[in-house]
N, CA, C and O atoms as a DFTB+ gen file, in Angstrom:
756 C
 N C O
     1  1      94.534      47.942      45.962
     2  2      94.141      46.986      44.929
     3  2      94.092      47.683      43.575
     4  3      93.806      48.846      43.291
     5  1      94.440      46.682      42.844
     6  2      94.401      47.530      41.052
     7  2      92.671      47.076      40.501
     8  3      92.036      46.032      40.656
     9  1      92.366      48.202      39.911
    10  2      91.454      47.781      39.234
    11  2      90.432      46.571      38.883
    12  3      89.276      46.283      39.192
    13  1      91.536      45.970      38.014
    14  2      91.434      44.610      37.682
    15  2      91.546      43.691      38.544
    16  3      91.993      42.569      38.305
    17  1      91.067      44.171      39.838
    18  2      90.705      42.949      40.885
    19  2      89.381      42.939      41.347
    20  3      89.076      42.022      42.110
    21  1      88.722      43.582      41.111
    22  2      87.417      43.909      41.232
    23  2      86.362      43.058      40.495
    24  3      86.552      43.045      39.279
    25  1      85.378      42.399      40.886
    26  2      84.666      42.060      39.627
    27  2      83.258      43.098      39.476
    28  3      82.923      44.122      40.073
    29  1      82.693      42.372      38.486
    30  2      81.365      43.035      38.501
    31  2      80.723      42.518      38.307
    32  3      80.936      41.347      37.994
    33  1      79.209      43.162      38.374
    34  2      78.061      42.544      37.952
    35  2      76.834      42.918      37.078
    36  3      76.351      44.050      37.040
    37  1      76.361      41.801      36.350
    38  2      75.000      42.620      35.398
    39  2      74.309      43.045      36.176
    40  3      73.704      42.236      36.880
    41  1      74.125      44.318      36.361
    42  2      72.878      44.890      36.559
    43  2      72.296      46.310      36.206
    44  3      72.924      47.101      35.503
    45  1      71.182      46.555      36.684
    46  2      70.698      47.830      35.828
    47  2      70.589      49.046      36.747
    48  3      69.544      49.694      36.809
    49  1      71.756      49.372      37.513
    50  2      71.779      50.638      38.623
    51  2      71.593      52.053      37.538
    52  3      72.148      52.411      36.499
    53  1      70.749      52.477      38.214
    54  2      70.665      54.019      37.632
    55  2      71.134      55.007      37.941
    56  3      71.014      55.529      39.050
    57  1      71.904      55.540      36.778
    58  2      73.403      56.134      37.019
    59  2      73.272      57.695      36.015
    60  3      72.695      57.558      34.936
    61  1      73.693      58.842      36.302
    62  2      73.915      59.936      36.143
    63  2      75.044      60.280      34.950
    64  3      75.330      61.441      35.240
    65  1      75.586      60.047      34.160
    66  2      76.730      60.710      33.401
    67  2      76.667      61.754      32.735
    68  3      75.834      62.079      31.889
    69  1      78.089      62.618      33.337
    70  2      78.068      64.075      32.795
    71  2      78.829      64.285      32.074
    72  3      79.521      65.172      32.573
    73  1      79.394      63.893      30.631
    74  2      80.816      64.170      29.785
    75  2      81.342      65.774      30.330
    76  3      80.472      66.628      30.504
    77  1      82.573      66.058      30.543
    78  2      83.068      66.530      30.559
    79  2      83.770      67.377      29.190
    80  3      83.755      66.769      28.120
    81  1      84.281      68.550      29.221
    82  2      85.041      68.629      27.750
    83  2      86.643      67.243      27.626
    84  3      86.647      66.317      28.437
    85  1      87.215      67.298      27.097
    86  2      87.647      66.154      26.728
    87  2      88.851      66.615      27.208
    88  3      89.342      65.801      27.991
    89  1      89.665      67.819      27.010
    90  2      90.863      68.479      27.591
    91  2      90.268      68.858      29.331
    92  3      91.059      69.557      29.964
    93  1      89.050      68.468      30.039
    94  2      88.835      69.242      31.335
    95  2      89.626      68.463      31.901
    96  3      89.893      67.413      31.316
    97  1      90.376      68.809      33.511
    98  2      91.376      68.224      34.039
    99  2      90.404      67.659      35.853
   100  3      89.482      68.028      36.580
   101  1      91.451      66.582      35.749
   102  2      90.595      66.557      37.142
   103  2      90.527      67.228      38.470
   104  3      91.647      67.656      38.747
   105  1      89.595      67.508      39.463
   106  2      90.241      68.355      40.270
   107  2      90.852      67.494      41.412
   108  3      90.788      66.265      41.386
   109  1      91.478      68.233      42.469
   110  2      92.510      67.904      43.386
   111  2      91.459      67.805      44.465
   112  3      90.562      68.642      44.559
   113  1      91.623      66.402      45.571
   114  2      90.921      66.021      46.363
   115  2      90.371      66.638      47.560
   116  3      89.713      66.038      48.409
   117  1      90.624      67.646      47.575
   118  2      89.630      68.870      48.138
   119  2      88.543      69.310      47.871
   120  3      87.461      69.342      48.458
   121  1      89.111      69.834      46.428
   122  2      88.020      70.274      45.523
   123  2      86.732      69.332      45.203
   124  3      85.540      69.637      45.174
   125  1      87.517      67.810      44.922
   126  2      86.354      66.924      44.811
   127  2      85.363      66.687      46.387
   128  3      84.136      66.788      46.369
   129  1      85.906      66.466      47.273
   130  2      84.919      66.721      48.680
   131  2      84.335      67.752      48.516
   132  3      83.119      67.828      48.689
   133  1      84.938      68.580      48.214
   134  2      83.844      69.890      48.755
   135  2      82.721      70.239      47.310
   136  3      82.150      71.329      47.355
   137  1      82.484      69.480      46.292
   138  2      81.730      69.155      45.226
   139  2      80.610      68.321      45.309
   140  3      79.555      68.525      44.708
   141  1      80.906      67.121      46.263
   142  2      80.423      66.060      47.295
   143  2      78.611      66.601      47.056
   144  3      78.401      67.498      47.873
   145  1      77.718      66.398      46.462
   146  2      76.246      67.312      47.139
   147  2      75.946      66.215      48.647
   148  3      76.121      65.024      48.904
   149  1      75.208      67.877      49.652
   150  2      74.971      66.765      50.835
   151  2      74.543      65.469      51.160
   152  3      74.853      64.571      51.941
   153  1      73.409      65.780      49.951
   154  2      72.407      64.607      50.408
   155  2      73.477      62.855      50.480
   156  3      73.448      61.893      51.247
   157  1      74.142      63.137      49.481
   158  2      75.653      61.935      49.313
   159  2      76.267      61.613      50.541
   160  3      76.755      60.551      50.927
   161  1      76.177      62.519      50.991
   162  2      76.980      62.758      52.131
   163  2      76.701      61.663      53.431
   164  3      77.330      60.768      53.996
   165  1      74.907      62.530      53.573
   166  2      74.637      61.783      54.628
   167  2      74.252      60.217      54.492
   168  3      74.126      59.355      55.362
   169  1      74.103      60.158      52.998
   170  2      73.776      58.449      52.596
   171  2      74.961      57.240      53.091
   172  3      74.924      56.099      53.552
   173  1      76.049      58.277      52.679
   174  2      76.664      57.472      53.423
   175  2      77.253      57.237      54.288
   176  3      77.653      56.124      54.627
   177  1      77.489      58.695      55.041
   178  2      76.883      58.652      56.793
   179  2      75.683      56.951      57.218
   180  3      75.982      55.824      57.612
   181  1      74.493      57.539      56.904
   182  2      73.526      56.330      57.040
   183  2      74.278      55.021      56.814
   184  3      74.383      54.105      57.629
   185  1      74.709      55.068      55.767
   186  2      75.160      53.557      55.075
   187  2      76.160      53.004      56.423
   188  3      75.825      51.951      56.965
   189  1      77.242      53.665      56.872
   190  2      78.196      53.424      57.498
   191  2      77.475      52.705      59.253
   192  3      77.682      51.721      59.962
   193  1      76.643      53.843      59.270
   194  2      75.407      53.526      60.620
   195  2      74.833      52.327      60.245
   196  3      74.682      51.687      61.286
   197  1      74.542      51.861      59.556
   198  2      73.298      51.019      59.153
   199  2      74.334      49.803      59.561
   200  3      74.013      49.077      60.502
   201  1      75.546      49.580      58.879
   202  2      76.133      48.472      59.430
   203  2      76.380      48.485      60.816
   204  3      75.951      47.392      61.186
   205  1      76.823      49.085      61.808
   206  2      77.235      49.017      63.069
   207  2      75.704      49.184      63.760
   208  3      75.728      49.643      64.902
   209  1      74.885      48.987      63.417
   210  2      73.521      48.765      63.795
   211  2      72.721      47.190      63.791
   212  3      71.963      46.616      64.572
   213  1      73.283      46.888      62.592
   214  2      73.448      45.348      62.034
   215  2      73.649      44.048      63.333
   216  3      72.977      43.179      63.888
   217  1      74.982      44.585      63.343
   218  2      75.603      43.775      64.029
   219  2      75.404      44.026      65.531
   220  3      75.892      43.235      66.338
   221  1      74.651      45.178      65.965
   222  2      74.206      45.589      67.266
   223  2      72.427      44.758      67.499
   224  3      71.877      44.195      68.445
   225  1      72.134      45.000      66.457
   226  2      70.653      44.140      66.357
   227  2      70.798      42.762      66.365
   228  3      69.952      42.101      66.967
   229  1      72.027      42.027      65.617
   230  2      71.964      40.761      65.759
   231  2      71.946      40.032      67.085
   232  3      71.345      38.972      67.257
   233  1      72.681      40.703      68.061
   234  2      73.008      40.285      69.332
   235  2      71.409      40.662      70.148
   236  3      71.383      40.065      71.224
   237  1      70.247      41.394      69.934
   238  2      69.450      41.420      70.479
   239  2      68.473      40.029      69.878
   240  3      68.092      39.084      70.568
   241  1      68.242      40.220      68.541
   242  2      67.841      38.828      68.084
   243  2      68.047      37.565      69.035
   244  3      67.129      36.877      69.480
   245  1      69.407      37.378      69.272
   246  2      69.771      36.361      69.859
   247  2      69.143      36.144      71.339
   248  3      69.046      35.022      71.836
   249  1      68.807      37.101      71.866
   250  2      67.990      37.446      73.327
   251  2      66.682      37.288      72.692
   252  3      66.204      36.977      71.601
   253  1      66.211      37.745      74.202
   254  2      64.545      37.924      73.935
   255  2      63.903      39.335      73.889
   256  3      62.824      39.752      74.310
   257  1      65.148      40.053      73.098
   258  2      64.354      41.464      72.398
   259  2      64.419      41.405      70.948
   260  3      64.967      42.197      70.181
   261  1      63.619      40.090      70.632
   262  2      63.185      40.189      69.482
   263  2      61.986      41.261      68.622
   264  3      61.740      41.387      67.423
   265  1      61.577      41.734      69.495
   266  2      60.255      42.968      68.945
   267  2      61.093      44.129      69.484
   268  3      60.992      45.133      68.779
   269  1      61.483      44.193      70.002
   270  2      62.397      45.606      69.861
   271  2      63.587      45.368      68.660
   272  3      64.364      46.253      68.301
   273  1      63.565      44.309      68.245
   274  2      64.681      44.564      66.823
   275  2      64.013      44.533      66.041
   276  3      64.473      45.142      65.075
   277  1      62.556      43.907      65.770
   278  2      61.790      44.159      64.618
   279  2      61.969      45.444      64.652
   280  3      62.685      46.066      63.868
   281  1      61.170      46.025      65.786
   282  2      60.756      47.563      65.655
   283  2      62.125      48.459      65.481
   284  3      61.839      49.623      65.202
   285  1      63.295      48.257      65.558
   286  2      64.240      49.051      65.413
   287  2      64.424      48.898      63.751
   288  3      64.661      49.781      62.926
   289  1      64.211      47.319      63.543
   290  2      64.460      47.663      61.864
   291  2      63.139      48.149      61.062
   292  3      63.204      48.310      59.843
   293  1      62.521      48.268      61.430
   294  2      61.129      49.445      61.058
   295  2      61.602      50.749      60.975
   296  3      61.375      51.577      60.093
   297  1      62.392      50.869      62.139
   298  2      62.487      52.326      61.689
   299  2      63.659      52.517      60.942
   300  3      63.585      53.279      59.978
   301  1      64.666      52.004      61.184
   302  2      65.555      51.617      59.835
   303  2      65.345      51.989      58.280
   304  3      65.876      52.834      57.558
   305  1      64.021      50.688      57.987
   306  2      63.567      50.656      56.824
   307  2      63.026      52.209      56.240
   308  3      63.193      52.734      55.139
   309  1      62.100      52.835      57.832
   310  2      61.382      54.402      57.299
   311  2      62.554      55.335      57.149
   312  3      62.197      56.296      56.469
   313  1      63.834      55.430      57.524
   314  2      64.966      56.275      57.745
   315  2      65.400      55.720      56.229
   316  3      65.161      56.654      55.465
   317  1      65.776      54.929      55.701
   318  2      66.155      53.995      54.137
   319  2      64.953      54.991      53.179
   320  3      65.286      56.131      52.854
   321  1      64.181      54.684      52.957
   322  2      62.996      55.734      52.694
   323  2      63.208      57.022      51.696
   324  3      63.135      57.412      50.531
   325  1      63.637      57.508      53.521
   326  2      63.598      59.050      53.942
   327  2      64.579      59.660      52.528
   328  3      64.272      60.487      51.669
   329  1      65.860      58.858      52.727
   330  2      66.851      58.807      52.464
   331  2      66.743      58.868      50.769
   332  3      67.159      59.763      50.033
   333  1      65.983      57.500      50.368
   334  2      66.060      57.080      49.357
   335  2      65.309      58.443      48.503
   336  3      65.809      58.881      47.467
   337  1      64.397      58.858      48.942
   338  2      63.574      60.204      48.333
   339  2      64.644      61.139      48.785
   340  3      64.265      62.201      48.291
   341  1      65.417      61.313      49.233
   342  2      66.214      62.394      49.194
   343  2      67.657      62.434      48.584
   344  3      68.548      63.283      48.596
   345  1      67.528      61.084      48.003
   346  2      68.816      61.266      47.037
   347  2      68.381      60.624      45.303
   348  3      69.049      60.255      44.337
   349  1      67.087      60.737      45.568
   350  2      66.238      60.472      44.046
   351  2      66.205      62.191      43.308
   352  3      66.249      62.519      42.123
   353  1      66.116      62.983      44.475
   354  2      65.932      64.275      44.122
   355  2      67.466      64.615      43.115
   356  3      67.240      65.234      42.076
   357  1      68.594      64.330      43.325
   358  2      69.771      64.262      42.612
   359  2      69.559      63.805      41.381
   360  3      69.947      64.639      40.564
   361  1      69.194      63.020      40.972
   362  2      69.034      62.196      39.675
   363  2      68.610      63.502      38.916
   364  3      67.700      64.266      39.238
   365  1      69.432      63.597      37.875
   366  2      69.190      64.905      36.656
   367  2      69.022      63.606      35.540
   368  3      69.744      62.609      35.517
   369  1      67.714      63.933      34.502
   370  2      66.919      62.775      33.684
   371  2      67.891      63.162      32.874
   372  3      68.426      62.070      32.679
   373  1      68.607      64.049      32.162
   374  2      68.928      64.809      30.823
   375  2      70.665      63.913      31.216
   376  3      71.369      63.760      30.218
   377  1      71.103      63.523      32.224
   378  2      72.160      62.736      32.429
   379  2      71.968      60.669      33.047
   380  3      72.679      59.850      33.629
   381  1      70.720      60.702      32.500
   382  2      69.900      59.189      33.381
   383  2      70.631      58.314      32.548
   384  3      70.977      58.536      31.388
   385  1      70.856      57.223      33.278
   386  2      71.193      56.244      32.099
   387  2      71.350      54.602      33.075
   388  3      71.430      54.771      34.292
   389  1      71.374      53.725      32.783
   390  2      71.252      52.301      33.538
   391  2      72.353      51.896      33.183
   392  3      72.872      52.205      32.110
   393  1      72.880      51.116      34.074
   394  2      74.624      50.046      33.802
   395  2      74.347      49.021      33.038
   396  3      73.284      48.446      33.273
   397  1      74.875      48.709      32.359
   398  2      74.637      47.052      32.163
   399  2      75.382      45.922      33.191
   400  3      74.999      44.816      33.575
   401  1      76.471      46.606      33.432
   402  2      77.689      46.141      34.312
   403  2      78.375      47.281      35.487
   404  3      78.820      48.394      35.205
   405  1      78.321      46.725      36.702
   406  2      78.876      47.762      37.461
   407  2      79.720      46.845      38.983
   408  3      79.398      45.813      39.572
   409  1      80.639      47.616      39.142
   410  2      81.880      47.222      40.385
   411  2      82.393      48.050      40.951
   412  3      82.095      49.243      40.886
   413  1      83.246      47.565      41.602
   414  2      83.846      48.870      42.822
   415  2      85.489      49.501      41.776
   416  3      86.463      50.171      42.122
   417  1      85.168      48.986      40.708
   418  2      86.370      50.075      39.694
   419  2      86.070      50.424      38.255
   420  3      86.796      51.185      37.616
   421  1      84.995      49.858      37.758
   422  2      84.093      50.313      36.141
   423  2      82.669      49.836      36.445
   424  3      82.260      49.108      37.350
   425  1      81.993      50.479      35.387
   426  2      80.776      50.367      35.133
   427  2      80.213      50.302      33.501
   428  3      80.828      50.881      32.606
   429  1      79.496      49.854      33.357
   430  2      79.424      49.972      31.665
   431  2      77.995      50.230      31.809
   432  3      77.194      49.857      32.666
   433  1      77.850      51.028      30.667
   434  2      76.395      51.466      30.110
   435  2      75.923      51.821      28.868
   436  3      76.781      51.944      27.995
   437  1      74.537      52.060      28.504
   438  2      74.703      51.813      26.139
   439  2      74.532      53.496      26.760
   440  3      74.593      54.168      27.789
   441  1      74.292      53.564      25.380
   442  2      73.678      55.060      24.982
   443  2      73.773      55.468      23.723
   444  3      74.592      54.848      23.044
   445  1      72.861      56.791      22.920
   446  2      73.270      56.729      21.724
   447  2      74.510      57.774      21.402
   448  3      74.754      58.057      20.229
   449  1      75.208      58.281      22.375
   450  2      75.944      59.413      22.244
   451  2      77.781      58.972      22.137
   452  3      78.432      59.139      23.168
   453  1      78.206      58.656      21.402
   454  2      79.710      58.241      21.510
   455  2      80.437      59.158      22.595
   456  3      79.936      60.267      22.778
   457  1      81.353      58.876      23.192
   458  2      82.596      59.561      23.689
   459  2      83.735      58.763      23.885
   460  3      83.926      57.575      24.148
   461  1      84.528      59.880      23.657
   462  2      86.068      59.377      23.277
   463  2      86.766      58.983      24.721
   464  3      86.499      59.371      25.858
   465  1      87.846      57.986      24.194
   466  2      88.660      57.357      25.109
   467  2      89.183      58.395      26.128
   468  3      89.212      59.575      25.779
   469  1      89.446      58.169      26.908
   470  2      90.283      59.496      28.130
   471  2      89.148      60.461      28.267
   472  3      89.402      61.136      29.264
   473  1      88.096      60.818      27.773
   474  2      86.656      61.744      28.377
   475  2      87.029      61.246      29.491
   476  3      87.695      60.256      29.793
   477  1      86.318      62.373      30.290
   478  2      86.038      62.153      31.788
   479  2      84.754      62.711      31.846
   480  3      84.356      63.519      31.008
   481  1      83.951      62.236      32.992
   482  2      82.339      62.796      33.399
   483  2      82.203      62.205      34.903
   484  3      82.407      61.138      35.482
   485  1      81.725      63.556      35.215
   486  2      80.404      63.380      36.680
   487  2      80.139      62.668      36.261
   488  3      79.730      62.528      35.108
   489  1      80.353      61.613      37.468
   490  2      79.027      60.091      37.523
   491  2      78.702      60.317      39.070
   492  3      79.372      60.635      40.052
   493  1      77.119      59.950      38.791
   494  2      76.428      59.829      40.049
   495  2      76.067      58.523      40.031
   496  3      75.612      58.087      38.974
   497  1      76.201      57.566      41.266
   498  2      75.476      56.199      41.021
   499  2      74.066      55.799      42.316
   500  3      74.521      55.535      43.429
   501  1      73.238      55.776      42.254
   502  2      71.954      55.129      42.900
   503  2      72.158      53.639      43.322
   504  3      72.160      52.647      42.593
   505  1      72.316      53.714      44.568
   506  2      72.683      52.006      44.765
   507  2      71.424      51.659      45.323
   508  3      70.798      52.590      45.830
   509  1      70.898      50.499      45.346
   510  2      69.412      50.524      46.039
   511  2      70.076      49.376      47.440
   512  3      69.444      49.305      48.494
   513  1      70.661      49.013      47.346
   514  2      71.398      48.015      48.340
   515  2      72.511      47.949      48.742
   516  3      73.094      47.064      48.115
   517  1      73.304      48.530      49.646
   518  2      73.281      49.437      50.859
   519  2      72.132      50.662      50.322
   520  3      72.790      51.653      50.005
   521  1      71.181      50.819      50.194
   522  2      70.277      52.113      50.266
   523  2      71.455      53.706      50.120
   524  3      71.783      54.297      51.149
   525  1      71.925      54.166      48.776
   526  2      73.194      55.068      49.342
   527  2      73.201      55.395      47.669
   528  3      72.502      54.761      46.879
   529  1      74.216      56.621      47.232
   530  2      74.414      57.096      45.922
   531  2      75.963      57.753      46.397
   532  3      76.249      58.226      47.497
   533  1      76.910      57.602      45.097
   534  2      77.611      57.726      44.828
   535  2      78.464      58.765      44.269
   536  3      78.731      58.346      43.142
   537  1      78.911      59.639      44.396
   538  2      79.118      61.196      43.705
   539  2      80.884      60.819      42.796
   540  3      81.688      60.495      43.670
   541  1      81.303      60.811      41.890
   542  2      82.705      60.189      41.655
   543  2      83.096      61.050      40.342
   544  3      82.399      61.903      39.793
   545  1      84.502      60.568      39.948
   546  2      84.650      61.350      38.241
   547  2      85.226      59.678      37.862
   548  3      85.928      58.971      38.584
   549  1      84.587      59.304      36.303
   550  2      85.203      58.563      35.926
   551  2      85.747      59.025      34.135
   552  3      85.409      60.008      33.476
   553  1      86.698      57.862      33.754
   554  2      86.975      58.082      32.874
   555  2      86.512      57.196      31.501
   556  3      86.204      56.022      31.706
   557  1      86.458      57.634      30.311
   558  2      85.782      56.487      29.583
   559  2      87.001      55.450      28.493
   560  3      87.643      55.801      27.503
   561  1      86.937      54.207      29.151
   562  2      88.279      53.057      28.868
   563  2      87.534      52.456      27.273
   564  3      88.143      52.159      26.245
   565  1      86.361      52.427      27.473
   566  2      85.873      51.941      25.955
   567  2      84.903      52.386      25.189
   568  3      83.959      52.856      25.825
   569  1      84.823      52.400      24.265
   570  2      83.441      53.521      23.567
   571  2      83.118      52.030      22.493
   572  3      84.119      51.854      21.798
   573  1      82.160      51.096      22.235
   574  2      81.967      50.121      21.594
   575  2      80.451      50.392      20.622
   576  3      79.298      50.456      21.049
   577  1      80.939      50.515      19.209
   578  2      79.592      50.534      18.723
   579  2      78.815      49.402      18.364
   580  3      79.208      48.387      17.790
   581  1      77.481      49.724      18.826
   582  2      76.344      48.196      18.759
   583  2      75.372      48.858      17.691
   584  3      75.473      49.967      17.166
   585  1      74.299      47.772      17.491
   586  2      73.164      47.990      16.783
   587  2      72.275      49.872      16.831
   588  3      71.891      50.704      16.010
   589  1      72.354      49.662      18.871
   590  2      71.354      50.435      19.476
   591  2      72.312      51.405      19.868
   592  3      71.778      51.985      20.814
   593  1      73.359      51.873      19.683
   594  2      73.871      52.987      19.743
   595  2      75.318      52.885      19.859
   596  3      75.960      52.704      18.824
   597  1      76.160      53.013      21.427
   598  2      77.193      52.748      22.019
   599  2      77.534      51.740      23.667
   600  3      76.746      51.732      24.612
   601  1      78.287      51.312      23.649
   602  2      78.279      50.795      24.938
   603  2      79.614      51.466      25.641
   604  3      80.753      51.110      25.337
   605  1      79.346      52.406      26.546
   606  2      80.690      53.326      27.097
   607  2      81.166      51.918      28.536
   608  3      80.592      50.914      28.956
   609  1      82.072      52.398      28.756
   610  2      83.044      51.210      29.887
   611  2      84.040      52.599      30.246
   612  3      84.965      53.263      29.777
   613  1      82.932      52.490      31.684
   614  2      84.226      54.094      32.545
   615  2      84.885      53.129      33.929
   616  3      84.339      52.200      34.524
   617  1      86.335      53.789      34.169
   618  2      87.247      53.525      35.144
   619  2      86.707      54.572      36.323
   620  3      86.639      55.724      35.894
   621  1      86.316      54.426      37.688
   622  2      86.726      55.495      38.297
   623  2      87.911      56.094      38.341
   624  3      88.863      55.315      38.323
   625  1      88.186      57.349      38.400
   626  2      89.241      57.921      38.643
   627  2      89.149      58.672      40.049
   628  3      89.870      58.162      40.906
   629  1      88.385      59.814      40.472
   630  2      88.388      59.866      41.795
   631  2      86.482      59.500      42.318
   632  3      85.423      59.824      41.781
   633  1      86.781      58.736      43.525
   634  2      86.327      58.058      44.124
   635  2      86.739      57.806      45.625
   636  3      87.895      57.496      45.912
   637  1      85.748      57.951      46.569
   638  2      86.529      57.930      47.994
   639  2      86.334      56.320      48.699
   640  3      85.275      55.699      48.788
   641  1      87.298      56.008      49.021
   642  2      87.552      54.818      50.053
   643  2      86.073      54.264      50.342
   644  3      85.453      53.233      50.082
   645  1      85.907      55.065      50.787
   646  2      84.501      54.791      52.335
   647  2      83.417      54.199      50.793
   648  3      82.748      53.166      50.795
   649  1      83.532      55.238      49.559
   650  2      82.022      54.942      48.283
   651  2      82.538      53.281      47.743
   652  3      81.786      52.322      47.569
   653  1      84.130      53.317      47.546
   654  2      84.304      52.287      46.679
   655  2      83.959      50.922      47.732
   656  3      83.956      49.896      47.053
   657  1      83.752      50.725      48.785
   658  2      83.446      50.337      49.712
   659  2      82.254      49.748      49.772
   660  3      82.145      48.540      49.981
   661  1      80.795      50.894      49.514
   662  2      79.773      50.927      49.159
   663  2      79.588      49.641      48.129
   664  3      78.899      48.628      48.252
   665  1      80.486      50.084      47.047
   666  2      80.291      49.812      45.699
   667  2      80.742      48.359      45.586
   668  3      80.292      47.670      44.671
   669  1      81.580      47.874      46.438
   670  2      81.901      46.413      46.727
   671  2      80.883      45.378      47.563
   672  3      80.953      44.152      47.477
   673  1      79.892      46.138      48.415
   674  2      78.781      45.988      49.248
   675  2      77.823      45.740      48.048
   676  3      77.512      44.579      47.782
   677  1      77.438      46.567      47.460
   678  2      76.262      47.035      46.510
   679  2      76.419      45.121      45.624
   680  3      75.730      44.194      46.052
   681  1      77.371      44.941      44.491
   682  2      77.888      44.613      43.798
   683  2      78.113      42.820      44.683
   684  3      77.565      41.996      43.951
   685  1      78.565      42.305      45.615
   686  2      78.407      41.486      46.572
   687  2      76.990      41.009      46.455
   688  3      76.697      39.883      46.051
   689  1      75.773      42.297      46.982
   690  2      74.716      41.750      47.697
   691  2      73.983      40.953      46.185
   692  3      73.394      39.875      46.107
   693  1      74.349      42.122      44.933
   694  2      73.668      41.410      43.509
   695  2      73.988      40.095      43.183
   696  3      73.243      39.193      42.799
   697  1      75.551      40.097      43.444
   698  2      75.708      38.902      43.357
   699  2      75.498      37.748      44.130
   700  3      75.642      36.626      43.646
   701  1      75.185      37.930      45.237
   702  2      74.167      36.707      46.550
   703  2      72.725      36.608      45.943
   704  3      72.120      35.540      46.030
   705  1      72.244      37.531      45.423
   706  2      70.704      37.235      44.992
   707  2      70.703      36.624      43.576
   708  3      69.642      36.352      43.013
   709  1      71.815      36.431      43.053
   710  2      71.935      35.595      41.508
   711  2      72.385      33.997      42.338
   712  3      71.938      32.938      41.899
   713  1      73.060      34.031      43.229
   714  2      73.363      32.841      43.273
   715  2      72.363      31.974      44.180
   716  3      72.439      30.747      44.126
   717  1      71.376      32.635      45.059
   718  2      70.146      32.392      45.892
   719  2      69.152      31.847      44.043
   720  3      68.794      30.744      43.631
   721  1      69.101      32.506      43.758
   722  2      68.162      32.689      42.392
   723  2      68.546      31.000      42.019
   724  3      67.712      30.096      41.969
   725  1      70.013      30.861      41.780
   726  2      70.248      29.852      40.915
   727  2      70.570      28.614      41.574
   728  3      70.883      27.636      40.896
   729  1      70.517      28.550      43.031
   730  2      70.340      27.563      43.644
   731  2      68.732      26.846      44.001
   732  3      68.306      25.692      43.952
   733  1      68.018      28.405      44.438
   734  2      66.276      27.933      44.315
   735  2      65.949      27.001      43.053
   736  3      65.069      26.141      43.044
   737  1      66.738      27.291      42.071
   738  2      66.210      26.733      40.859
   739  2      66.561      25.451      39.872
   740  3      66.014      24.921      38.905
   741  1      68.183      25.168      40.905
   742  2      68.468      23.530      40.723
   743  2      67.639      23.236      41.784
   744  3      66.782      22.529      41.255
   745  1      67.332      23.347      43.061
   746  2      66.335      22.656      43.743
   747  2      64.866      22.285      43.199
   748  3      64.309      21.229      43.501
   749  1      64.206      23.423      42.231
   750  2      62.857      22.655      41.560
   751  2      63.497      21.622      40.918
   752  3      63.022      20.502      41.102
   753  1      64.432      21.726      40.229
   754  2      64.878      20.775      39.298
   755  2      65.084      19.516      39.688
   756  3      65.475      18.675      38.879
């Protein structure tokens, strides 16, 4: 898929950007795995588990091991957790920054620091839904000046299958809770 098939969504994921020098080159897909930090790793290890668990719990639901699927998604939730404190530890503040907009091929975010078109930067992304973070290089497609500083608009450039995946999950679930939101609310109406 190209890019521009992707959509996105407003929201405020808290995201890592590292400018790069502007001539740095990208590295070759080795190099980027083995850059990977663990904790990424196993998130989305977990993430990948968590679905084939899903759909293993639903079929107990349907029986009468309904308290053994509560209790399996209990521990679920404490393993989500575990997880979530162990990939909060990644978050470097001196690179923090929130999306305004984010998808499984750009993300946009303000800031007061310009960078130029074709920059590239470490991006780390914090997804809270699949519970999972993101390790990627993107590039920056727009640099837009506002009131309150800049609004950057990065392309991934490398990014693995299995994250952009994530990132279509992540981006999906925001968008089910806008449209839950906006159906609850022609119903008061």
């Amino acid at each position: 898929m190209s890019h521009d098939e992707y959509f996105s969504v407003h929201y405020d994921l808290t995201i890592n950007v590292e400018p790069l020098a502007v001539d740095t080159p990208l590295p070759n897909m080795e190099t980027f795995e083995r850059e990977i930090p663990a904790p990424f790793r196993v998130a989305q290890e977990c993430s990948a588990l968590d679905d084939v668990s899903e759909s293993e719990l639903s079929f107990l639901k349907q029986d009468d091991g309904k308290r053994l699927a509560n209790y399996l998604n209990n521990q679920n939730q404490k393993l989500n957790l575990l997880l979530s404190y162990l990939l909060i530890q990644q978050d470097e503040a001196m690179y923090r920054h929130k999306t305004l907009t984010f998808g499984a091929s750009k993300f946009t975010y303000e800031t007061d620091t310009a960078l130029t078109i074709g920059q590239m930067a470490k991006v780390k992304l914090f997804l809270e839904h699949p519970p999972s973070a993101i390790y990627c290089y993107a590039t920056v497609t727009q640099c837009t000046e506002t009131e309150n500083g800049f609004i950057i608009e990065m392309a991934y450039q490398l990014l693995r299958d299995i994250d952009q995946d994530l990132l279509i999950k992540a981006a999906l679930f925001q968008q089910q809770k806008v449209l839950k939101l906006r159906a609850q609310e022609r119903n008061l109406t």
